[in-house]
N, C-alpha and C positions, 0 to 999 in steps of 0.2 A: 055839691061835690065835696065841697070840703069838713061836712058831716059825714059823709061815707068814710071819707081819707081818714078822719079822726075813729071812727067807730072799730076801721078795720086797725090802724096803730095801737087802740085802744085794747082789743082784742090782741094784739100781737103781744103787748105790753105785759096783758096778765099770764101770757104762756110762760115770757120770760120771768116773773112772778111765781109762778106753781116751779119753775129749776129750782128759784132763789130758795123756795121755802125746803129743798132737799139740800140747798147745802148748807144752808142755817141746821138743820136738824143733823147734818151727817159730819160737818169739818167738826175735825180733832177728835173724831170716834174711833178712826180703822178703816169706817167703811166708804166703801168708793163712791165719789159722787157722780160718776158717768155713768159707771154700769152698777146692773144691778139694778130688781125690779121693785117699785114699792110696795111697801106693805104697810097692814096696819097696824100702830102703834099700841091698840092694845091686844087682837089676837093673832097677830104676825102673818093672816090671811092677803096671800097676792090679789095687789088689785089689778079691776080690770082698768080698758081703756075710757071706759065710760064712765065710772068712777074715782077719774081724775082727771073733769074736764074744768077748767080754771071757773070759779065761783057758782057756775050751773051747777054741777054735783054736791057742791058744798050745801045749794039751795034745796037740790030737789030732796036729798037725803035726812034733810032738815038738822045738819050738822050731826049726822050720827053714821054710825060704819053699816052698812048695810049685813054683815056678817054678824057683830057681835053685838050691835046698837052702844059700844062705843061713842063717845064724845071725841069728835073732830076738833082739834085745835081752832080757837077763831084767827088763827096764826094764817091760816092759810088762805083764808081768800080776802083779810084782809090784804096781804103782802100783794097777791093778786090784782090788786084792785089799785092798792099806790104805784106800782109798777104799771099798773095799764095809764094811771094819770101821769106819771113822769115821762111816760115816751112821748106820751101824746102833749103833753106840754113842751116838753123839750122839742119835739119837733115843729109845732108853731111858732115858740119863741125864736129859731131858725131862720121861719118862712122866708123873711125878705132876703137874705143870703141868696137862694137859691136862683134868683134872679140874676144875681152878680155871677156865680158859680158854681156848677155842682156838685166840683169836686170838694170846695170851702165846704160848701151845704153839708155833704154826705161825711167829712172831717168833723163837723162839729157837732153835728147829731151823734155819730157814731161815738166819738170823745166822751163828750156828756152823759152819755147814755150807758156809758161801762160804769163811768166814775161813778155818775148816783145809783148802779146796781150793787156797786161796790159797799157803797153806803147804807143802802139799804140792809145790804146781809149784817153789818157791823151795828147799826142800829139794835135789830130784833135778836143779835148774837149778845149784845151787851145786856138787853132787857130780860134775857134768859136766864145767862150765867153771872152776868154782872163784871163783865170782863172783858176788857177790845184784844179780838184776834190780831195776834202781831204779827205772822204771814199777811193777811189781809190789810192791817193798815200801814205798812208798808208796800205793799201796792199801789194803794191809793198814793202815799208818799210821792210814790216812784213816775206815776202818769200824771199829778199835778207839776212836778217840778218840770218836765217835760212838755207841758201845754203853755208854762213861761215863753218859750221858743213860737208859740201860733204870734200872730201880728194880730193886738184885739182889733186895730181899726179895719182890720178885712168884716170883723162879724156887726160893727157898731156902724162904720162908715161906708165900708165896701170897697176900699181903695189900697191897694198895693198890694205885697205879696204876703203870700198866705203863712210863710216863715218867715221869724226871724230873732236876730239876735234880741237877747233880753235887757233890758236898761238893770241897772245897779240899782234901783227901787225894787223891780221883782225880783230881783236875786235874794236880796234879803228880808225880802217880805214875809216871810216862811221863816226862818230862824230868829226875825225882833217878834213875834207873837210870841211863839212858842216857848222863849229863854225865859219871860217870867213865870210860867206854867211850869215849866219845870223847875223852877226854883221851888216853888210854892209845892209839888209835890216833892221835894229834896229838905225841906225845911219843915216841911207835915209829919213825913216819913210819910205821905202815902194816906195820910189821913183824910185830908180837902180835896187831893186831886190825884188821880191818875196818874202813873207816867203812859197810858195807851192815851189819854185825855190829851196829853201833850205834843202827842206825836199825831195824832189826830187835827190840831192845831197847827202844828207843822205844814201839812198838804194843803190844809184852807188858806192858808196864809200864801201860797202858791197861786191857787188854784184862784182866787179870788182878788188877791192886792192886795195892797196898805190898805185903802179908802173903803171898801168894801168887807173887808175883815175885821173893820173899825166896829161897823153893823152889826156884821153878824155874830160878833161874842156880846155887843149888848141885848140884843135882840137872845140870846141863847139865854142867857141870865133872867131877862126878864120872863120869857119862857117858861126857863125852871122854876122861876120865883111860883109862878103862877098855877102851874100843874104842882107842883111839889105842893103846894099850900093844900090843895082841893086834896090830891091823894091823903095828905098828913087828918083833913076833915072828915073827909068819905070812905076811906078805906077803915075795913073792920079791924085790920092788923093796927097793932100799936107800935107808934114811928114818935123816935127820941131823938136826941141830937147827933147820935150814934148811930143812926138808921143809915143806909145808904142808896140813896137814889141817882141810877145812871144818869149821866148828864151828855155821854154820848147821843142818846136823840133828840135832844133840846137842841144841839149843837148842830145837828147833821140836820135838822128841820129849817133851822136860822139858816144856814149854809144854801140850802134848795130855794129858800125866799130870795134869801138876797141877791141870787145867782139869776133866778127868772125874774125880780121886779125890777133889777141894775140898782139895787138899794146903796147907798155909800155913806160918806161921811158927813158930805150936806144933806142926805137926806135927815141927819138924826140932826142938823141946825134948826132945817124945819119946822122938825116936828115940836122940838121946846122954844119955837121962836113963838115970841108973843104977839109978833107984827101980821 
């Protein structure tokens, strides 16, 4: 049963996935992201509805436009496919809530579930143009400082109520990350760091805590170290110290770990403890 449940979330996930990939391609163009029929990107032929069925069309067409033979972005059933795994993750990581309450249940799914779609557009928006939409991370801003207000021990322990006031740790959890990022891009000019980097920072640091947002910028770093190194190896393009590689998905990737494994600040004692 709970193969099915996942197959069909799974499935739900990538429809949510094939929107994402139209408003990645459509915010800050003009064009509307509700209305208005797809087309393709290289012979501006309307497609049908069978031609843009979440990662099936991508496959059967073998990544090419069935009009122009066109190459399909692997944008999109990638995007597809992480969206079918975060629903479906996020809704297991859930499960035992559901038991206590459905309404908590269907609250934290639902939460979750905006925030990392949020994420996801900002991720493959930054890898595109190299730039965090500041309508969009300001949203995010706006629904983490607001999830301060859920009571975590409804979702960890399952006891009391599902609001509540926020202690003066989360309140300033989101502003002590963030203040040195933004120093660091104030004193770069913009060199090292983003100010969308910061503000991105910002909402994690909400959205997450102290102890856990400890993680996830180590974890983001190590990340980057690590992917940036291989890209710097394997990529045909020549990368100098000048180069610039997003850090927005290193970041938003550590974010989604730490958030599904409950990773914190002892976890990284752990991990360099020698004992």
């Amino acid at each position: 049963m709970k193969i099915l449940i996942f197959i069909l979330v799974f499935l739900f996930g990538t429809i949510i996935g094939s929107f994402l990939n139209v408003v990645i391609y459509r915010f800050n163009t003009g064009k509307s992201i509700v209305f208005g029929r797809s087309i393709c990107m290289h012979c501006n032929k309307h497609l049908k509805w069978y031609e843009m069925i979440p990662v099936f069309s991508f496959l059967v067409q073998k990544g090419r436009c069935r009009h122009c033979a066109g190459k399909i972005s692997f944008q999109y059933p990638v995007v597809e496919i992480l969206m079918g795994l975060v629903f479906s993750l996020i809704l297991f990581k859930f499960l035992p809530v559901l038991y206590f309450s459905i309404g908590a249940y269907i609250l934290y799914v639902s939460l979750f579930t905006v925030i990392f779609s949020l994420l996801i557009v900002i991720t493959f928006y930054d890898i595109r143009h190299k730039v965090i939409p500041n309508k969009l991370v300001w949203i995010f801003i706006g629904i983490s400082f607001l999830s301060i207000f859920i009571n975590p021990a409804t979702s960890f322990y399952f006891s009391g109520k599902i609001l509540t006031l926020p202690t003066f740790y989360s309140l300033i959890s989101g502003p002590i990350f963030a203040l040195p990022f933004v120093l660091i891009w104030a004193l770069s000019k913009g060199r090292l760091m983003g100010l969308g980097d910061s503000k991105l920072i910002l909402g994690m640091g909400w959205l997450l805590g102290i102890s856990q947002s400890i993680f996830a910028i180590v974890l983001a770093f190590w990340v980057g170290a690590i992917i940036g190194l291989l890209i710097i190896i394997f990529s045909k393009k020549k990368f100098g110290m000048k180069s610039q590689i997003a850090f927005a998905p290193f970041l938003i990737l550590s974010i989604f770990i730490t958030f599904l494994l409950n990773l914190n600040f002892m976890s990284l004692i752990k991990i360099f403890s020698f004992h």
